[in-house]
N, C-alpha and C positions, 0 to 999 in steps of 0.2 A: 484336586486330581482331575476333576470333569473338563477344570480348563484348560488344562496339562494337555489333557488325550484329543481334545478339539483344535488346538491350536498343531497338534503333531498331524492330525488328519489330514488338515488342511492347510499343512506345509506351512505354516507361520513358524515352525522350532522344529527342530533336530534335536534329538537327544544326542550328549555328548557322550562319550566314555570317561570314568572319574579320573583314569589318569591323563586324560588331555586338558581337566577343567584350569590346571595352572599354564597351560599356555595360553588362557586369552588373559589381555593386561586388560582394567578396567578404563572403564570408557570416560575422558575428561570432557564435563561439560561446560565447556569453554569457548566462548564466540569473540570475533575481532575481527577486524576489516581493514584493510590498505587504507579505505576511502577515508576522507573526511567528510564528505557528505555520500550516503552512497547511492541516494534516489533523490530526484526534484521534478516535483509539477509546475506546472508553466501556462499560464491561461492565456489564450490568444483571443482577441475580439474580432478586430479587422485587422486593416492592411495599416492602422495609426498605431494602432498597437503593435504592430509587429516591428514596423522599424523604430518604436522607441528601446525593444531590447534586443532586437536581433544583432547587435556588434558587442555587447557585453555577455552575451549568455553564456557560448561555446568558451571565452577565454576564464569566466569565473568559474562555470562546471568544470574546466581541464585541471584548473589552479586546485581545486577539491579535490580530486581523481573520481570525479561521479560516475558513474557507467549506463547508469538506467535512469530515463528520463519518461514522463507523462504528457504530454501535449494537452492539450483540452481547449477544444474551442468551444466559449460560450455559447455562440450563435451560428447558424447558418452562415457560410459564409462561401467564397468561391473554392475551387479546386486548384485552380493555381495557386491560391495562397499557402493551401495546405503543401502543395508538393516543395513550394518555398521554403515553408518552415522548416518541413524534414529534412532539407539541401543543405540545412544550415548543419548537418551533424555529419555532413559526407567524412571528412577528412576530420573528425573528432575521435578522443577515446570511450566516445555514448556507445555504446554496440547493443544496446536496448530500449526501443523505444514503442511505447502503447501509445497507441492515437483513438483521444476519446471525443467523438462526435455528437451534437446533435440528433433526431431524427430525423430532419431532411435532408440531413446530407448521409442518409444510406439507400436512398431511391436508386441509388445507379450503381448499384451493386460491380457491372463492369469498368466501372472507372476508377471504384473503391479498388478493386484486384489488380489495377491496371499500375497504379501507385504502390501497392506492396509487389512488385513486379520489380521496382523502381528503387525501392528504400529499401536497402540488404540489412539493415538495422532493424525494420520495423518487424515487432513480435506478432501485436496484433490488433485488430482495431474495435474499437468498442462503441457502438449505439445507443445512446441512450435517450429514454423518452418515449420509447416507441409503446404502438397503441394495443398488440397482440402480447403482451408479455413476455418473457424471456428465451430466444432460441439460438442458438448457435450452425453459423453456416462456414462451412469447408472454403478456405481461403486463397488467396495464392502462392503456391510454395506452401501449404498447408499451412498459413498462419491465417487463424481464425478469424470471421466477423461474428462476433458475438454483438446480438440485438438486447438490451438490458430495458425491463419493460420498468423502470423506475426512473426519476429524475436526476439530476447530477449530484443534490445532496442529501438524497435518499439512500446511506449509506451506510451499514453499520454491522453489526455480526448476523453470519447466516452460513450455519451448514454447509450449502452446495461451496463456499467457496474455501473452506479448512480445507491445506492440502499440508497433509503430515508429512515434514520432513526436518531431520537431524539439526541444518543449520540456526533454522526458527525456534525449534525447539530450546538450541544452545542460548541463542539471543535472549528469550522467554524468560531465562532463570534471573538475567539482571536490568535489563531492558524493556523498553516499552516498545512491545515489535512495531509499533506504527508511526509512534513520535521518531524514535532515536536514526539519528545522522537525517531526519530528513528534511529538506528544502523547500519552500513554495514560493514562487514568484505569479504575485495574481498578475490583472490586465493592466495595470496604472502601473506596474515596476516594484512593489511594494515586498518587501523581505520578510515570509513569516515562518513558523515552524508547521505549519500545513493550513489546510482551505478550513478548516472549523476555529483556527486560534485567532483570536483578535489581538494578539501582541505585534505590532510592528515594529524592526528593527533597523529599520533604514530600509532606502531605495535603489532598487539597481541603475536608474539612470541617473542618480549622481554619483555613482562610484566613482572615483578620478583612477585608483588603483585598483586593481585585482587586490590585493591582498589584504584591503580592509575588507573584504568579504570574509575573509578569514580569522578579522578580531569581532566579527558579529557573529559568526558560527560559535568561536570557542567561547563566548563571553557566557557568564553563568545566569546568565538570565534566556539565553537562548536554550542551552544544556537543560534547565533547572529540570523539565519532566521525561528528560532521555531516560534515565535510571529509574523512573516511577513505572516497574510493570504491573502485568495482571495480579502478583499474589504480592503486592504493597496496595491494594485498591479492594475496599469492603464489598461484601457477594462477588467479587470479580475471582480472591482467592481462594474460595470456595465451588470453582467452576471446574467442570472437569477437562472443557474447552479452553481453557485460559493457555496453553501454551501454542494453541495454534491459532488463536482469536486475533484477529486484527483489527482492533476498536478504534474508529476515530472520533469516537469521543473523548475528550481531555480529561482526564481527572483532574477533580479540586481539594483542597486542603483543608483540614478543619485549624480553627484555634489550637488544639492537642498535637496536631500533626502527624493523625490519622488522615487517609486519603478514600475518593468517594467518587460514584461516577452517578454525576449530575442528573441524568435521564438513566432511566430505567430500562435496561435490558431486553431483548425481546426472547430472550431464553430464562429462564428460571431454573437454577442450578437445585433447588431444595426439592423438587418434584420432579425434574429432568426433563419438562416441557418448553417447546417452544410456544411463543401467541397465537400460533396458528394451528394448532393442535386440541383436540378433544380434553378437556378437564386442567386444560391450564387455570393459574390461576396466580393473582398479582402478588407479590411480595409482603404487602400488607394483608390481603386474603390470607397470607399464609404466615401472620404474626411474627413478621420481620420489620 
């Protein structure tokens, strides 16, 4: 009842009247997508790298129906290249794209704005590496530079970036929100299911067809950990964050064919602490 009265307070529920409670139908938690893939990261190094996938990328993303794409350049690199790469999706069905940088390439902050000026696609652009830890600055067209005081595969679960919403949630119940439908193509052309998996399934610069990208997608060896989510993975379904968590950590498999996440968390669901908080304490501390 105290949660009842807290939640009406502060406009989170409405009390119904009993005879309207048969007018709402219940809610199907049920997630599906057009896409066949429906996000892909893409590492650019240089300007060698870029022409060896720049003429396959846009026609095997379109062959997908992917919409949201990642950029990521390894290195410091020039600003021409960058505004190159993003040109490559003028006339594409990408209408999403994060551009994640090094930190010397956010020294010119007006050049950065001057490029999301430029790319109607681009969401937002992402710094990473920087030496002041993490801040966020007002963009052009209000899309963000956010400054991320951690390295590129410093990555993993963390509060500030849960953002509760329905779709995810739906995905959560059968799906691994991080792994499933998605694509990585590192610097050398190389076909993986993201920047942590060391499976390789072929190369984008020997494609000869678009459509063998599409027997490396649906093969069951690429699929195998789409359908492995948070509550198929030990301490993972016992978390109260597991439907908005987006771990890019792989789970692994035992002999039994129970499933496990290899590194240990930085949240502990048994005490509700994160590592960086007063009286945490590690999984085995806590006779797990």
């Amino acid at each position: 009842l105290e949660y009842i009265e807290y939640a009406k307070k502060h406009e989170f529920a409405v009390e119904v009247p009993s005879e309207l409670v048969e007018c709402f139908t219940e809610i199907e938690f049920v997630w599906n997508d057009p896409s066949i893939i429906t996000n892909c990261i893409i590492d650019i190094v240089d300007r060698e790298c870029f022409n060896r996938v720049a003429s396959k990328i846009v026609p095997v993303l379109t062959n997908l129906l992917c919409h949201f794409v990642q950029l990521r350049f390894i290195r410091p690199c020039s600003y021409e290249l960058i505004e190159l790469s993003l040109s490559l999706f003028d006339n594409s069905l990408i209408d999403h794209i994060q551009l994640v940088l090094p930190f010397g390439m956010g020294k010119d902050l007006d050049r950065l704005k001057t490029i999301s000026y430029k790319c109607a696609r681009l969401n937002s652009i992402r710094i990473y590496g920087t030496e002041n830890g993490d801040c966020k600055l007002s963009g052009a067209m209000s899309r963000p530079i956010i400054f991320v005081g951690k390295e590129l595969s410093d990555y993993g679960p963390n509060y500030n970036r849960m953002v509760v919403n329905m779709k995810m949630y739906c995905e959560s119940q059968e799906y691994n929100t991080y792994i499933n439908r998605k694509l990585y193509i590192n610097a050398i052309g190389e076909i993986r299911n993201s920047p942590e998996s060391h499976g390789v399934f072929g190369n984008i610069c020997d494609i000869g067809d678009i459509s063998e990208v599409n027997d490396i997608v649906y093969s069951e060896a690429f699929t195998q950990l789409w359908s492995i989510g948070k509550s198929d993975i030990d301490v993972c379904r016992d978390c109260e964050f597991r439907h908005m968590c987006v771990d890019n950590i792989s789970p692994l498999s035992r002999e039994d064919g129970t499933w496990f996440r290899p590194i240990e968390c930085k949240y502990n669901p048994y005490i509700c602490k994160w590592n960086d908080e007063e009286g945490y304490r590690t999984l085995a501390e806590c006779g797990v």
